[in-house]
C-alpha positions in Angstrom: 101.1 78.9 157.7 101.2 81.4 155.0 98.3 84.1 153.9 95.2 83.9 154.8 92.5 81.8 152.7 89.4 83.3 154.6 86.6 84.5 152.6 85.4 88.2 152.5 82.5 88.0 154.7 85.2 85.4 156.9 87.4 88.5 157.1 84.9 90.7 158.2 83.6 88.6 160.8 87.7 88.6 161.8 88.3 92.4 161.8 85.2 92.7 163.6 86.0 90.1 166.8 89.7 91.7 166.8 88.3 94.8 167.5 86.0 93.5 170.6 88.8 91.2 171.7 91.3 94.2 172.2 88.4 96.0 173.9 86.9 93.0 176.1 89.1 89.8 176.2 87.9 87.0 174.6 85.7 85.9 177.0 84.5 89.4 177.3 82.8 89.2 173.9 80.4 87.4 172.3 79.3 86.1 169.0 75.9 88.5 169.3 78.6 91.7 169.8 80.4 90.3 166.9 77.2 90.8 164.5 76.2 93.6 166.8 79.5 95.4 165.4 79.0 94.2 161.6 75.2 95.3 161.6 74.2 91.3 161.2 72.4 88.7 162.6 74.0 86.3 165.2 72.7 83.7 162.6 75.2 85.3 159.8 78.4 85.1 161.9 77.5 81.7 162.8 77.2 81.2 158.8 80.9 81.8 158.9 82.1 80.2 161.3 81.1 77.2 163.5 82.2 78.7 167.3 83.7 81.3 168.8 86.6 79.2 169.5 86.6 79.0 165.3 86.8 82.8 165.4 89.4 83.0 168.2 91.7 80.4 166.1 91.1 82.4 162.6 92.3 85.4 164.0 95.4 84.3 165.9 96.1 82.1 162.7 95.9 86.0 160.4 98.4 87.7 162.9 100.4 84.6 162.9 100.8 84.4 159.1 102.3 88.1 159.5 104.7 86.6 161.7 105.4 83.5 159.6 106.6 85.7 156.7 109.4 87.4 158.7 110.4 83.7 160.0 110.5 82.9 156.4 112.9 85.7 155.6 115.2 85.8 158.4 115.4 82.2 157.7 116.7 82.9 154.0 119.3 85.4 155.1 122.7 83.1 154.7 124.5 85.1 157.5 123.4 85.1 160.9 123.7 88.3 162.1 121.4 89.6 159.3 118.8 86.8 160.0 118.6 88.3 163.9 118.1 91.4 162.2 115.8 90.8 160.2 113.2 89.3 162.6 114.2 91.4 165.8 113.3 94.4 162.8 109.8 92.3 162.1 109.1 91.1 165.2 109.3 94.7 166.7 107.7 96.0 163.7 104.5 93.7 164.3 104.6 94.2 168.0 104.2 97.8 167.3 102.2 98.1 165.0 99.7 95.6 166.3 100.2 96.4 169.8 96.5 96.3 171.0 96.5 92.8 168.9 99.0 91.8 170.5 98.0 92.6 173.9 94.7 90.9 173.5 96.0 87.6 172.1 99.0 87.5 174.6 97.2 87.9 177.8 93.8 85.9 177.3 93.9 82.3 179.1 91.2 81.5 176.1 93.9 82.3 173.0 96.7 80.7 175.3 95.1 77.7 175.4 93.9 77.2 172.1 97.0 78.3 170.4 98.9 76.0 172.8 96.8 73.2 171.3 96.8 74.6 167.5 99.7 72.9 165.1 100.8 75.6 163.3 101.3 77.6 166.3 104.5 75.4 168.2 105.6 74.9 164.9 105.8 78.4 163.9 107.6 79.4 167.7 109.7 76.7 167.1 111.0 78.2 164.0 111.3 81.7 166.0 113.4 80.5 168.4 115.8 78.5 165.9 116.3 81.6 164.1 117.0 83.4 167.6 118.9 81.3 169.2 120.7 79.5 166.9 121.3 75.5 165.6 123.2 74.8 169.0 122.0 77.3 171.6 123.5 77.4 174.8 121.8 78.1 178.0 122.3 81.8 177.5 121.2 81.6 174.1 117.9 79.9 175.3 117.3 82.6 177.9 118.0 85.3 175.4 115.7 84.3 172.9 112.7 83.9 175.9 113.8 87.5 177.1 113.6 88.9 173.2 110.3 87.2 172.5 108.4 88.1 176.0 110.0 91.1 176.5 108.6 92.8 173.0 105.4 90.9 173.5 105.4 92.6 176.9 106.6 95.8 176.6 103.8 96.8 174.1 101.2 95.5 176.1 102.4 97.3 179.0 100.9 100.6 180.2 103.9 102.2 181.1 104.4 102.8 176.9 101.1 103.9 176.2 102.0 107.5 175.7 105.0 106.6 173.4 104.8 107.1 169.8 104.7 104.1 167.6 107.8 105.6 166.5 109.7 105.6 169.7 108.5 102.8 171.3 110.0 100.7 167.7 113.3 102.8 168.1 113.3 102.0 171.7 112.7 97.9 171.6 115.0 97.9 168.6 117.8 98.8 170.2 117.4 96.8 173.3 117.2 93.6 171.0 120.3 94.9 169.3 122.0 94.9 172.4 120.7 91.8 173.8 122.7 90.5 171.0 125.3 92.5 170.1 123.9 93.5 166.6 124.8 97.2 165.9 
């Protein structure tokens, strides 16, 4: 997947639709809100990009390259233990710090779908969940992993945690992964 190879005025149009899909959905927003929001004409954001299906895609695809670079390290760590620890550290480290990215991306039917039909996308989950649940996973390791990945995804999204600090809320799902596999 690797870092993103948008242009400037690409990334502005980007930054720009994350903000409105966090606030409205996907299908809550529309191209003329985009340029609304970057003081531009409809015309200029279509410049950019083709669709608003185009947008959604180039924005999963610049959280997902954040996501690809922990893969990428835990899957250099030799030992397995420190690979875990290494992504549950990133994973809950993006979840956080993202988390009204994440909630917009993880609960829209539009970005489901798409990603669900994007390459790099599977591919890059696949790698996730070799790195979480092993080369041979067993049943429980399978169901561990899916609990890991949808719980932090989740929990951040949830409205029950939106009076916790960035701070505790990391501390908090960081030491439930821990446990869920018995790193210390």
């Amino acid at each position: 997947m690797g870092p993103s190879s948008h242009s400037a005025a690409q990334q502005r149009v980007i930054d720009a639709a994350l903000g409105l899909f966090a606030e409205h959905g996907v299908n809550g927003t529309s191209l003329q809100m985009i340029a609304d929001a970057m003081g531009v004409t409809k015309a200029a954001v279509y410049h950019q990009f083709r669709s608003k299906e185009a947008i959604v895609v180039a924005v999963a695809e610049d959280e997902l390259a954040r996501l690809d670079v922990a893969v990428t390290a835990a899957e250099a760590e030799p030992d397995r233990g420190r690979a875990l620890e290494v992504l549950l550290v990133a994973i809950v480290d993006l979840a956080v710090d993202r988390r009204h990215v994440v909630s917009a991306l993880m609960t829209d039917p539009v970005v489901a779908r798409l990603l669900a039909t994007h390459d790099p996308f599977p591919a890059l989950m696949a790698r996730v969940s070799r790195v979480l649940m092993g080369e041979s996973p067993t049943a429980e390791d399978r169901a561990r992993a899916a609990m890991v990945q949808a719980g932090i995804g989740g929990a951040v999204s949830q409205p029950i945690v939106g009076g916790l600090d960035d701070e505790s809320l990391r501390a908090e799902l960081l030491g439930l992964a821990r446990r869920m596999y018995g790193l210390p």
